[in-house]
Every structure is written in C-alpha cells, then in structure tokens.
C-alpha atoms as one frame of an Amber mdcrd trajectory, in Angstrom:
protein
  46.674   2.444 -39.026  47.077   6.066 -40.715  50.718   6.595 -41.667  50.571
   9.558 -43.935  52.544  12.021 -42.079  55.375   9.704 -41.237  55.471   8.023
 -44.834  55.598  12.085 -46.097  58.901  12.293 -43.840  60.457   8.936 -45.225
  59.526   9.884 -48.518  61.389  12.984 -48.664  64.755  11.403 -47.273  64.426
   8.554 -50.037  64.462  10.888 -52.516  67.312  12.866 -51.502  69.545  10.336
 -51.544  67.841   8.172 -54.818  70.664   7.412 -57.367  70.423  10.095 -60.280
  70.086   7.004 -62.817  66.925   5.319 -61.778  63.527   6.684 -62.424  61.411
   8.512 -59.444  57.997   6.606 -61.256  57.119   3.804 -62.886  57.410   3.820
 -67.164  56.105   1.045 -68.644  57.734   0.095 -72.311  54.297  -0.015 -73.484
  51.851   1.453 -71.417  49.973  -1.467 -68.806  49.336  -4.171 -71.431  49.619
  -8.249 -69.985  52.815  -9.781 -70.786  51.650 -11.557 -73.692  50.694  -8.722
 -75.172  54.385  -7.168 -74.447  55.597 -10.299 -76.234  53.222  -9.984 -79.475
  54.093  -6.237 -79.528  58.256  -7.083 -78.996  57.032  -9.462 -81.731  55.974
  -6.732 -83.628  59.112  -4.537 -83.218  61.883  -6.826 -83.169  61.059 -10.158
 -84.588  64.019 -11.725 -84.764  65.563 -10.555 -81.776  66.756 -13.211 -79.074
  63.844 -13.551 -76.420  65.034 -16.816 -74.883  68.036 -18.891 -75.214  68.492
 -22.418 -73.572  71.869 -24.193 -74.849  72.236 -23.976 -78.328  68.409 -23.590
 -79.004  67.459 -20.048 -79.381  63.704 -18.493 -79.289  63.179 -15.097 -81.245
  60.430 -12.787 -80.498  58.503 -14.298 -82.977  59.382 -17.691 -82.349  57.818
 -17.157 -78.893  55.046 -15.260 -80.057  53.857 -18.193 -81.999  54.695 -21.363
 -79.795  52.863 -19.845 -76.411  49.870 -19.002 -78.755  49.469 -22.566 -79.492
  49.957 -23.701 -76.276  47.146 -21.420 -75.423  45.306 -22.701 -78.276  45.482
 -26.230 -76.920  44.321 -25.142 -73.594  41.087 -23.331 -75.057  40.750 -26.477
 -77.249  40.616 -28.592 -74.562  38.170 -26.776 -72.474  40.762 -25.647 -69.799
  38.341 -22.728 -69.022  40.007 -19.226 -68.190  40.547 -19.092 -64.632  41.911
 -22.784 -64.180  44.770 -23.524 -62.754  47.393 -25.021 -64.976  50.688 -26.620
 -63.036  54.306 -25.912 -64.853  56.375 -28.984 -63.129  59.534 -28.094 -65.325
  63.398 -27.240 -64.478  64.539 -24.027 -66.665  63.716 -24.658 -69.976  62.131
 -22.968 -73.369  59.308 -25.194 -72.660  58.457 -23.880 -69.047  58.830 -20.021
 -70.360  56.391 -20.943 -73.477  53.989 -22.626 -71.081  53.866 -19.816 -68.674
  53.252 -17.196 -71.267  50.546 -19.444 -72.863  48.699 -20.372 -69.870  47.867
 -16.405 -69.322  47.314 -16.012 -72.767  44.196 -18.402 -72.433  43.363 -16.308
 -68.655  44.293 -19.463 -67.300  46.180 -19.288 -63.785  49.996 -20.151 -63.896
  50.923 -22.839 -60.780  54.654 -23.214 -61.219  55.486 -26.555 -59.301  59.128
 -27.458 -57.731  60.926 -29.780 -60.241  62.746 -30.808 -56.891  59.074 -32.125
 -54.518  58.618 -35.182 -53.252  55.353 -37.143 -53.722  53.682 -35.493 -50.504
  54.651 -31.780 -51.590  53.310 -32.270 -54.613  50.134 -33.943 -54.191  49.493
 -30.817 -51.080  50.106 -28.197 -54.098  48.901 -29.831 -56.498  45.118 -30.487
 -55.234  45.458 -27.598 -52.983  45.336 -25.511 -56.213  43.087 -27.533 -58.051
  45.407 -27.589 -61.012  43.543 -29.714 -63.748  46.711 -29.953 -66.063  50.479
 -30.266 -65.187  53.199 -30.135 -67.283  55.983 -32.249 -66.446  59.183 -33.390
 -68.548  59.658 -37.253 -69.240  63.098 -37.198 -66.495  60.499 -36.326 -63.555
  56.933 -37.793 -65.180  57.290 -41.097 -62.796  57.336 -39.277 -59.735  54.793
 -36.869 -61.031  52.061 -38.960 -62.597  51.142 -40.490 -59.093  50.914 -37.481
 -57.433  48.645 -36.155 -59.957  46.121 -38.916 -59.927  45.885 -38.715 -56.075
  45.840 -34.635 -56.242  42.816 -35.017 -59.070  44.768 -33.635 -62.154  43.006
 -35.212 -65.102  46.352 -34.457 -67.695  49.663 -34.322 -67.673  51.305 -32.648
 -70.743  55.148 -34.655 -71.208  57.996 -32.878 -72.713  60.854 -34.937 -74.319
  61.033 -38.353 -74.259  58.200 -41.042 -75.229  55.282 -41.031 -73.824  53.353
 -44.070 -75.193  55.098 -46.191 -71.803  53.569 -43.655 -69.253  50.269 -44.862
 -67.787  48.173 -43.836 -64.416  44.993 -44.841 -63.909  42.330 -41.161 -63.993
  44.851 -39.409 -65.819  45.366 -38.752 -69.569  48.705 -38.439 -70.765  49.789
 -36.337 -74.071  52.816 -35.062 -75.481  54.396 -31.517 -75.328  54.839 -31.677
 -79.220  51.219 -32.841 -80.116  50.219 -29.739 -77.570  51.884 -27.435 -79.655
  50.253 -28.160 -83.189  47.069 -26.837 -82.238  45.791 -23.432 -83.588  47.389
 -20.688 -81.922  44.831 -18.584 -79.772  44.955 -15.195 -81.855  43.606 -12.741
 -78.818  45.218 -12.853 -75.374  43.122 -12.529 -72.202  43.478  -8.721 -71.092
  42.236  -8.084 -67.746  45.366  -7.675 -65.752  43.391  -7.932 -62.617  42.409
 -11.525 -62.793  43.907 -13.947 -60.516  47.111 -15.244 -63.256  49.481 -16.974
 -60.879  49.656 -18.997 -57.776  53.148 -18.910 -56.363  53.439 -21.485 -53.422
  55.415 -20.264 -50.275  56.155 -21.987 -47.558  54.982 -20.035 -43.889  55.251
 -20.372 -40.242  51.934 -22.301 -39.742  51.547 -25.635 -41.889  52.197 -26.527
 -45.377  52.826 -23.624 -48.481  50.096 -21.538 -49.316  49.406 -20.217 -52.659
  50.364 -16.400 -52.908  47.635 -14.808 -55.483  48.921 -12.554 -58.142  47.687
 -11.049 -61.192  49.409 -10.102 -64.399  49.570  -6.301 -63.123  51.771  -7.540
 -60.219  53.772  -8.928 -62.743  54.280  -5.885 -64.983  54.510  -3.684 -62.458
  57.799  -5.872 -61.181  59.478  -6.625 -64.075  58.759  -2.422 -64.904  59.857
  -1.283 -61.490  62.533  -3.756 -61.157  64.326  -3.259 -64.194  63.991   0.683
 -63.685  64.974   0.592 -59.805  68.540  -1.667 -61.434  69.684   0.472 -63.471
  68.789  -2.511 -66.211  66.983  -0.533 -68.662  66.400  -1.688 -72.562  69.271
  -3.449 -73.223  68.745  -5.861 -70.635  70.510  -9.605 -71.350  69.631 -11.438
 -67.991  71.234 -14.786 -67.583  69.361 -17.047 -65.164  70.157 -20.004 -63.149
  67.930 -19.778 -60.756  64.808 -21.699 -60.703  62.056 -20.066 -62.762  59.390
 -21.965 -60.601  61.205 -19.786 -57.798  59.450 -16.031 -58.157  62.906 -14.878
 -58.174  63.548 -16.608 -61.125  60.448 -16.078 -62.495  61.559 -12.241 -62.321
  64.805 -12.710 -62.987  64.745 -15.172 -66.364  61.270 -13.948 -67.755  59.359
 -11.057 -66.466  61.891  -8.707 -66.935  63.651  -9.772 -69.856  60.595  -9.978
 -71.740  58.510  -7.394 -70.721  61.724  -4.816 -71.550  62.187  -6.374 -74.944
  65.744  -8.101 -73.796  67.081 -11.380 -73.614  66.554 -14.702 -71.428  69.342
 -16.525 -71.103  68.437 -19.719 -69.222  70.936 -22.313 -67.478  70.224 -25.222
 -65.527  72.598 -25.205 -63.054  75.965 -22.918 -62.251  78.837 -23.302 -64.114
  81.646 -20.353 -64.105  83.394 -21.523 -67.342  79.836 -21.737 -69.193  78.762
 -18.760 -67.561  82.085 -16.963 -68.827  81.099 -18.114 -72.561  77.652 -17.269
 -72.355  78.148 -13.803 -71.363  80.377 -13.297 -74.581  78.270 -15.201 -76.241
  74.701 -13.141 -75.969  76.443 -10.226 -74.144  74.656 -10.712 -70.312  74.445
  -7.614 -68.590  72.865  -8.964 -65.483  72.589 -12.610 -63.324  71.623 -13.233
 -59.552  74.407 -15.740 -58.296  75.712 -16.678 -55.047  79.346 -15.207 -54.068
  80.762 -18.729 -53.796  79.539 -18.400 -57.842  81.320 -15.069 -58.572  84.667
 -16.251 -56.392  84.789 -19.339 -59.141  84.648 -16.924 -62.032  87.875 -14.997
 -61.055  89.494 -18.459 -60.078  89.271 -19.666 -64.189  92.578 -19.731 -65.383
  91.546 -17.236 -68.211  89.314 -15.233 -66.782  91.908 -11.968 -67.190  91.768
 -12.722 -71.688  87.763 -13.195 -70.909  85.334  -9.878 -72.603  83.062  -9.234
 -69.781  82.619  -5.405 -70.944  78.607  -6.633 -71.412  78.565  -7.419 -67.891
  77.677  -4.356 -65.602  75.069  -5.415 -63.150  76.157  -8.714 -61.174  73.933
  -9.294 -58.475  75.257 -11.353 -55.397  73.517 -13.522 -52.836  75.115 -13.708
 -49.341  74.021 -16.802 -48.380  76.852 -18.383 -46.667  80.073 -16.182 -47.991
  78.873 -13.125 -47.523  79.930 -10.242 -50.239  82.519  -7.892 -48.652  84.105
  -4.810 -50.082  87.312  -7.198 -50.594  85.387  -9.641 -53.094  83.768  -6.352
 -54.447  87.501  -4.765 -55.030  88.872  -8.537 -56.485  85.860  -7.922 -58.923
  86.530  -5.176 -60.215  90.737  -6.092 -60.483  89.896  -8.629 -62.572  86.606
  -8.005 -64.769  86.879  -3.928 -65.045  85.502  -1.369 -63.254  82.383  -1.031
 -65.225  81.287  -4.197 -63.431  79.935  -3.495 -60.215  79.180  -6.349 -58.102
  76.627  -5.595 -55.525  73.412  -7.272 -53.325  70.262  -8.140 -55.129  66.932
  -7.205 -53.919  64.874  -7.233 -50.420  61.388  -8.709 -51.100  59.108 -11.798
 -50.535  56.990 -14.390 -52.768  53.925 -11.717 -51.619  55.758  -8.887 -53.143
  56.818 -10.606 -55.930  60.342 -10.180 -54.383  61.883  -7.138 -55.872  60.442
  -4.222 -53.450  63.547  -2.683 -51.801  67.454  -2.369 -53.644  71.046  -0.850
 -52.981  71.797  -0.146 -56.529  73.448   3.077 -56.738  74.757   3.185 -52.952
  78.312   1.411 -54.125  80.694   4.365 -53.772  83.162   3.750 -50.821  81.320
   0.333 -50.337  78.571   2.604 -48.176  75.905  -0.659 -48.816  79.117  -3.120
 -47.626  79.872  -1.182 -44.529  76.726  -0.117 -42.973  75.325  -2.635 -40.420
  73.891  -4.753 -40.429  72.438  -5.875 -43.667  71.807  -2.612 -46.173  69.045
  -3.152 -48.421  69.134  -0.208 -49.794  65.890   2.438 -51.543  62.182   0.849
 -51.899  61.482   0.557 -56.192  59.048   3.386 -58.111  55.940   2.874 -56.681
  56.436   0.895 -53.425  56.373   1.932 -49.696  58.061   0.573 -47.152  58.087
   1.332 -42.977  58.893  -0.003 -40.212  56.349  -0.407 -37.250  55.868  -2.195
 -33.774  55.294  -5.697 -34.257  52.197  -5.451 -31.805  50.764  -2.067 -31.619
  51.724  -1.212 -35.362  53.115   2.287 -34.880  55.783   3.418 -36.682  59.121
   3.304 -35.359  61.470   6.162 -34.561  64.395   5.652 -37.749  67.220   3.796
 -36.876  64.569   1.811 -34.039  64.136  -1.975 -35.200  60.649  -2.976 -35.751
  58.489  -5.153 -38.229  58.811  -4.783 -41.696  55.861  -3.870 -43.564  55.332
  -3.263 -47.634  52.968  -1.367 -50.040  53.453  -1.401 -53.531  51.154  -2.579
 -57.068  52.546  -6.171 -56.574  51.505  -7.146 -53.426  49.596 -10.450 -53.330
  45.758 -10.218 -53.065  45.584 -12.860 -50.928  46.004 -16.063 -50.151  44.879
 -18.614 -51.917  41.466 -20.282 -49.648  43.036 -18.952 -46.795  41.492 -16.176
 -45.899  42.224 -16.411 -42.031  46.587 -16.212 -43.259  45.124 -13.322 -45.749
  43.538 -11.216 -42.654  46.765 -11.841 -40.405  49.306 -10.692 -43.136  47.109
  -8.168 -45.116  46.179  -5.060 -43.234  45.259  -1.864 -44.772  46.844  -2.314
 -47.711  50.117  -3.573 -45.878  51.938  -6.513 -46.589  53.296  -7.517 -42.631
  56.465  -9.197 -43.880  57.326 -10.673 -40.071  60.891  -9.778 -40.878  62.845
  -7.337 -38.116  65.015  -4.129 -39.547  64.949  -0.496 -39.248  65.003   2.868
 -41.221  68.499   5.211 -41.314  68.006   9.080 -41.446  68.105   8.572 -45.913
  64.842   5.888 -45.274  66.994   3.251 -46.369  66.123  -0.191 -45.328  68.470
  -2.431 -43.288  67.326  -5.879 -42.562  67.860  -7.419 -39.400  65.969 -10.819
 -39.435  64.067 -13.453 -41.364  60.279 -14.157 -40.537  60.596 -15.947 -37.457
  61.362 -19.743 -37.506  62.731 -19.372 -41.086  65.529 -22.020 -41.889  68.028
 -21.271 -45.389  69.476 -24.030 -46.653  71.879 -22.923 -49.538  69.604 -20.217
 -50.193  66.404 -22.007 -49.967  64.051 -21.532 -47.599  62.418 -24.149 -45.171
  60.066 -23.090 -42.889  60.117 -25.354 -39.760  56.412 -25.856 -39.669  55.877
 -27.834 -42.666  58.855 -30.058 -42.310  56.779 -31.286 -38.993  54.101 -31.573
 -40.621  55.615 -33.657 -43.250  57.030 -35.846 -40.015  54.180 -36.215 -38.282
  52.603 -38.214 -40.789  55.364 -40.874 -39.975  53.585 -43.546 -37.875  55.868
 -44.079 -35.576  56.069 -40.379 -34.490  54.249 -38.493 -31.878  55.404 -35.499
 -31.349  58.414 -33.456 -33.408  60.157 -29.805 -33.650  62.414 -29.140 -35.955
  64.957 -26.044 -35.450  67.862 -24.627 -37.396  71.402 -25.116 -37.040  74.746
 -23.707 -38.414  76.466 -25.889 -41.352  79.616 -24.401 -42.512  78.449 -25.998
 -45.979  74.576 -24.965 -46.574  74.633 -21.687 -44.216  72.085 -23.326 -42.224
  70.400 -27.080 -41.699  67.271 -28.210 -40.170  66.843 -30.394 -37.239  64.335
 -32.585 -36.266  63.903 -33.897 -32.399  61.118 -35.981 -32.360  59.301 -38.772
 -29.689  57.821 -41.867 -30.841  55.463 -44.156 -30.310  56.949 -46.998 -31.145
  60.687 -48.817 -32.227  62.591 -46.076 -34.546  65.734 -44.490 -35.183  66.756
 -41.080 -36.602  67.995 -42.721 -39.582  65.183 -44.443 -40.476  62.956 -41.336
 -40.119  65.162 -39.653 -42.516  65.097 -42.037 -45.053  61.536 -41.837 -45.031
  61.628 -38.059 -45.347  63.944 -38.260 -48.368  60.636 -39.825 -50.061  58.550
 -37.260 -49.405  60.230 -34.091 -49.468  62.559 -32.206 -51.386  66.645 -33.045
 -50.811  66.957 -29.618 -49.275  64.688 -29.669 -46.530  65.411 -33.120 -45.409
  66.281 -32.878 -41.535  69.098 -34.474 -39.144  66.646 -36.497 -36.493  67.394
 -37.027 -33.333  64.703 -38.970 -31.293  63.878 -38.124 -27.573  62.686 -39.719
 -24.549  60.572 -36.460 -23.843  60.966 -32.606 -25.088  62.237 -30.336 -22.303
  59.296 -28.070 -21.189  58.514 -25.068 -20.003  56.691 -24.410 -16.618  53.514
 -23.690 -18.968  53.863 -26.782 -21.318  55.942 -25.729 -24.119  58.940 -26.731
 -25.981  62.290 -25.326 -24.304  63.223 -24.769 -27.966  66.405 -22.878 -26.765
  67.793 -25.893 -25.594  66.743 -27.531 -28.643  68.836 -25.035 -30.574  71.933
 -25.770 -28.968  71.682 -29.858 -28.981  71.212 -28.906 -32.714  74.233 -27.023
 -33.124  75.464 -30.069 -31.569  74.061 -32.686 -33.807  75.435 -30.713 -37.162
  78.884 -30.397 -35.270  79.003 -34.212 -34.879  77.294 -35.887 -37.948  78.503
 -32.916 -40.392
C-alpha cells in the first residue's frame, strides 16, 4: 500500500504542533555505536559516574564496563558461539543489567525470561528459543532447573546463594561469581544488525512468540525515546518495572545507559523508598501506576520531601485513570516543575516507545481530549491509521487500525514466519489496536488488539491461557474472556467442558502450577458452550456470565 501523499499531509500537522523542546530527528550521544560500546565510551568519559544502583550497591561506569566484559568473557570461554541465545531468568537486579550488556557484548542473543512463569511457560520459551544458558537467581533456581532440562538448556548460571545442593540431571550448574572471574572479552560484537534480543509477547493465536530485535532497535529507542521526553543528558530513571518487560528494559537500561545517566533499580513499589531514592540519586523520571503516585502525596511528609530532581513522572492508567484533578494535586504538593503526565503508546514489536503526549500538558489538552490521547509519534517513526481490511488510510478523526514505521520495529518473528507475513507488511508494523488521527496527527487510542485481557497492567492474551488449559486432562473444550475487577482493572475467565469429574477449583489449582499468578483464570465449567447458528462460541454471552462470576467470587 503507497501512503506517501497522505503520510506528507500528517507529517506537516505533527510538526506544527511538536513541542519546541524535543528534537525534529534523531541525535545519537555518540553516533550509532551498540550499547556496549556506549557503556565503554561513558566508561571512558565519566568513570565514576553512577550507571546502576540497586539498594545500597552502586555500579559506576567503570564498574559496569568491567563486570559485563567478563561475563562476556565467560560466554566466549565457554563456546556460547555469537548468535546463541542466552536466557536472563532474573527479577531487577545489577546482575540481570550486567548479563544483558554482556550477552551482546559476546553477539550472543539476549532472551529475558519472566521471573514470575510457571514450569509450562518456561519450558515453551525456553526451548522455543533454543536458549543454551539461563541465568537464574538461587530464590527461583528450583522451579527453573526442571524446566531447563526438559527445554534442552545445558547450563544454568546461579546468582546468590549456594549452589553445590542444586542438581538436574543434563544440566550443568555454576555460579554467578565463578562466571565473573573469567577474562573480560576486550572487543564487543559491532554489527548492530544482528539478531541481539528475543523479547517474548504473548498474541491472539497460541503461546508467546519471540519478537526479533537487533541492537539498532535498541539505540534507536533509548535515542528517540529519551529525545521525544524531554529526558535529555541528565537523565536519573528510577525503575520498578520489570526489566524482563521491554518497558523496563527501556525504561531501567536502554535509556539510562545509552544517554550516560543513571539506573536506579527497585524491586517492587514503595512510595516512602521511592521518596528517599529520588533525594537520594536525584530521579528525574519513573513509569508508575496512579494508584503509585496517589500514595506518594498520602506520606505524612511528603510536603518537607526535595522532589525539585523530579520533572518527568510518567503515569499508567491502568485501573485509576490520571485526571487533570490528580495532575493539579501533583503539582500542589511536589511543585510545579513536576509534571505528571501518560507514558508512551507502543508494543513489544516497536520496542514500546513509538507515540508520546509530552509537551501537550497546558490546560490538561492530553487529559481532556477523548478518548485516550497518545499524543506525537518519536523522531523517526510513522504512524497512520488505515482500514482494518482494505488498508487505506482513514479520513482524520475516522477510527481505523493502527499501524507503525519506525528503526525499531521487530524483524520478525522468531520461526514464525506465517505471524511475521500477517503483522509485517511493507514495512508496517499492523498493531491490531483501533484509534484515529485529530487535525494536529496526534494519535488517540481507542482499543487493545482484540481479545487482549490487563490484569494490573499486565497483559494476558486469552489464547494462550486456553492453551495452557487444554492440556488439563479432564478438559475438552475452554474459552476464556475478560471481565471487570474493581481491583486488577480486568480478570480472565475461563468456561470450560470436560470430559470427565472436575470442578472449577480444581482446574485452577492446577493452573496456579503452570502459569504465572497473574494470568490464572476464575473457571466455571459448562454442560455445553452456547453456539452460534454456524458453530461458534456465543462469546457475548460468555462475557456477561463473566462479569457475573467476578461480581460473585470477587
């Protein structure tokens, strides 16, 4: 499909209206170097500068520089060949930013793996990548170590702990601090077009598939990103998140590191910690729910509190959604300079930072607008909205499909090259999602990708909880739909037949086994689905017995 004329039009009424302090093109730090080479030159500049902090232990530039070298070194060492895939099964740590980094230092391919998966998510991810080393952390190495002998992994790399108790037959088990003695791996790998990074999303048809992305993609986001925020140099990014999320991964290392900032890593949400850390290292930026923003102005102290370093909070709407009331109760209490807005618009095959509403605060125009304002596409990226079946673009203000080009779009999927075709067209990312174009070419979303289910955030995709459930022996036939929670936003719900004596409870104690906490469904078990006159699920009616089930058991 040939857009040029109507991209020229959209074009021109972005830039209009683009915010006066974020660049029209991209300006790398550096020029396009990998990001271990934007560590080893930050290394270079500003050795003892704070690259990562976790707690009280604190990585400088050159503390970094050196540690991922050796893990690199160990991978070389041990014949982990560039172009292998190498599994990160960590929470937020030092560790899981050092083995990132390392593993594309040796051209290796970076699989970051849910801390939170069950033993059938991660032997799918684990042998669907073909990772041939995983590191874990001795808290989760039980439930891991299984897993990795079934999925093929031949070692598993431990952090903390001891790991002279931890046997599994096939697989060889060595320490994180025995890793890191080897001799660092002087020369990075430099082609930032090789394959660097499988990042696992879940989809409408089946389990997660790997979205390919190379260290360009990378740069290009953490480049764009920062630039399109208003984050610039300075940049002291606090990060709760989950760095095995590609939001996180953004958030707590791409972009701190690649701009020569700071990582400041936390394992879970805290307002009074958060409070000290941002005097502490002087944050200038975190992604956080509202819920977390609303317990920061309810801390007895918060009005003695020095939050001047804190200019660019970024809220997710998840279940509260952020209003120009929160916005204003902000700003009472932590100063004006703070400006508490929406994060970004993007997916796991855009390396999620494509579209923001920085610089569209004044007289709460990105609060006020309907429905959901996302806001100006980043330096670089294109964004339009088209039919959903013909592909022609839509009239602005006209809901359609929303479809991406920019530098980080995935190259594919991984061995899926029938889910590659579908979503990859002409150099278009078809996102699935529904929104439409104003008369500035500012995005508004409408709609997730159909059959999408968030749970606190998270997102569960319908299709692989069933096919999680169907391996259940007792079940024959399931669908699983969303429902309203006035807790998580959203839950999932599984109706499913059986073939033999079962209750809902019992299928969902099996599930907790095999899946992570979030996606676990309410099941309800049926005599029969209702049907359609052509033989398929009435799921309409499923959606309001759903609504029904939450009401009652929640």
């Amino acid at each position: 499909m040939e857009y040029t004329q109507h991209l020229a039009d959209v074009r021109a009424r972005q830039e209009r209206v683009r915010p006066a302090d974020t660049p029209r093109e991209v300006a790398h730090p550096f020029g396009e170097l990998t990001v271990p080479e934007y560590v080893d030159r930050w290394a270079v500049e500003q050795p003892d500068h704070h690259a990562v902090v976790m707690g009280e232990e604190v990585l400088t530039y050159a503390d970094v520089a050196a540690q991922h070298a050796r893990w690199a070194g160990w991978l070389r060492a041990k014949g982990v060949a560039p172009g292998e895939r190498v599994g990160v099964h960590l929470g937020n740590s030092t560790q899981f930013v050092l083995a990132f980094l390392g593993t594309l230092r040796a051209g290796c391919v970076h699989v970051p793996v849910n801390a939170m998966f069950q033993h059938a998510e991660l032997v799918h991810e684990l042998a669907d990548s073909g990772a041939s080393v995983v590191v874990t952390h001795a808290t989760l190495a039980e439930r891991l170590l299984p897993a990795a002998a079934e999925a093929g992994v031949a070692t598993v790399v431990v952090v903390g702990g001891e790991v002279s108790s931890l046997r599994q037959a096939g697989v060889e088990v060595v320490a994180w601090a025995d890793a890191l003695t080897a001799d660092p791996l002087p020369e990075p790998a430099r082609d930032l077009d090789a394959l660097a990074a499988l990042n696992y999303t879940g989809g409408t048809t089946g389990l997660p598939k790997g979205c390919e992305h190379s260290q360009r993609h990378m740069v290009y986001t953490a480049v764009s990103g920062a630039g399109a925020n208003g984050l610039g140099r300075e940049v002291v990014s606090l990060c709760f998140v989950p760095v095995f999320w590609i939001a996180g991964e953004d958030l707590g290392i791409l972009i701190p590191l690649v701009m020569g900032g700071t990582s400041v890593l936390l394992s879970r949400w805290d307002a009074a910690t958060v409070v000290d850390l941002v005097e502490r290292h002087g944050v200038t930026t975190t992604a956080a729910t509202v819920e977390s923003y609303l317990a920061i102005l309810d801390l007895p102290d918060i009005a003695d509190r020095d939050l001047s370093s804190f200019t660019s909070p970024m809220a997710m709407s998840f279940i509260r959604k952020l209003t120009p009331e929160v916005r204003r109760r902000w700003a009472e209490v932590v100063g004006g300079h703070s400006v508490l807005r929406e994060g970004s618009y993007g997916l796991t095959e855009s390396h999620t930072i494509d579209v923001v509403p920085h610089g569209f605060q004044a007289d709460d125009h990105d609060l006020t607008t309907t429905p959901v304002f996302c806001g100006l596409p980043v330096p670089g990226t294109d964004v339009l909205v088209v039919d959903p079946v013909t592909a022609e673009p839509m009239p602005l203000g006209e809901p359609g499909e929303i479809i991406l080009r920019s530098p980080s779009i995935t190259t594919g999927y991984w061995r899926n090259p029938e889910a590659t075709a579908r979503q990859l067209r002409d150099g278009w990312l078809h996102t699935g999602d529904t929104g439409y174009l104003d008369d500035d070419g500012c995005l508004h979303y409408l709609a997730r990708a159909k059959d999408m289910i968030k749970v606190n955030g998270m997102s569960v995709f319908p299709a692989e909880v069933e096919s999680l459930l169907v391996d259940h022996p007792a079940i024959d036939t399931v669908a699983v739909v969303p429902a309203p929670d006035p807790e998580s936003g959203q839950r999932p719900v599984a109706f499913v037949t059986t073939v033999g004596e079962v209750t809902g409870a019992d299928v969902e104690q099996w599930a907790r086994d095999r899946m992570a906490v979030y996606k676990v469904p309410f099941v309800e078990v049926l005599p029969a689905f209702p049907l359609t006159d052509t033989g398929k699920i009435r799921k309409g009616e499923l959606l309001e017995r759903a609504g029904e089930v939450v009401a009652t058991r929640g």
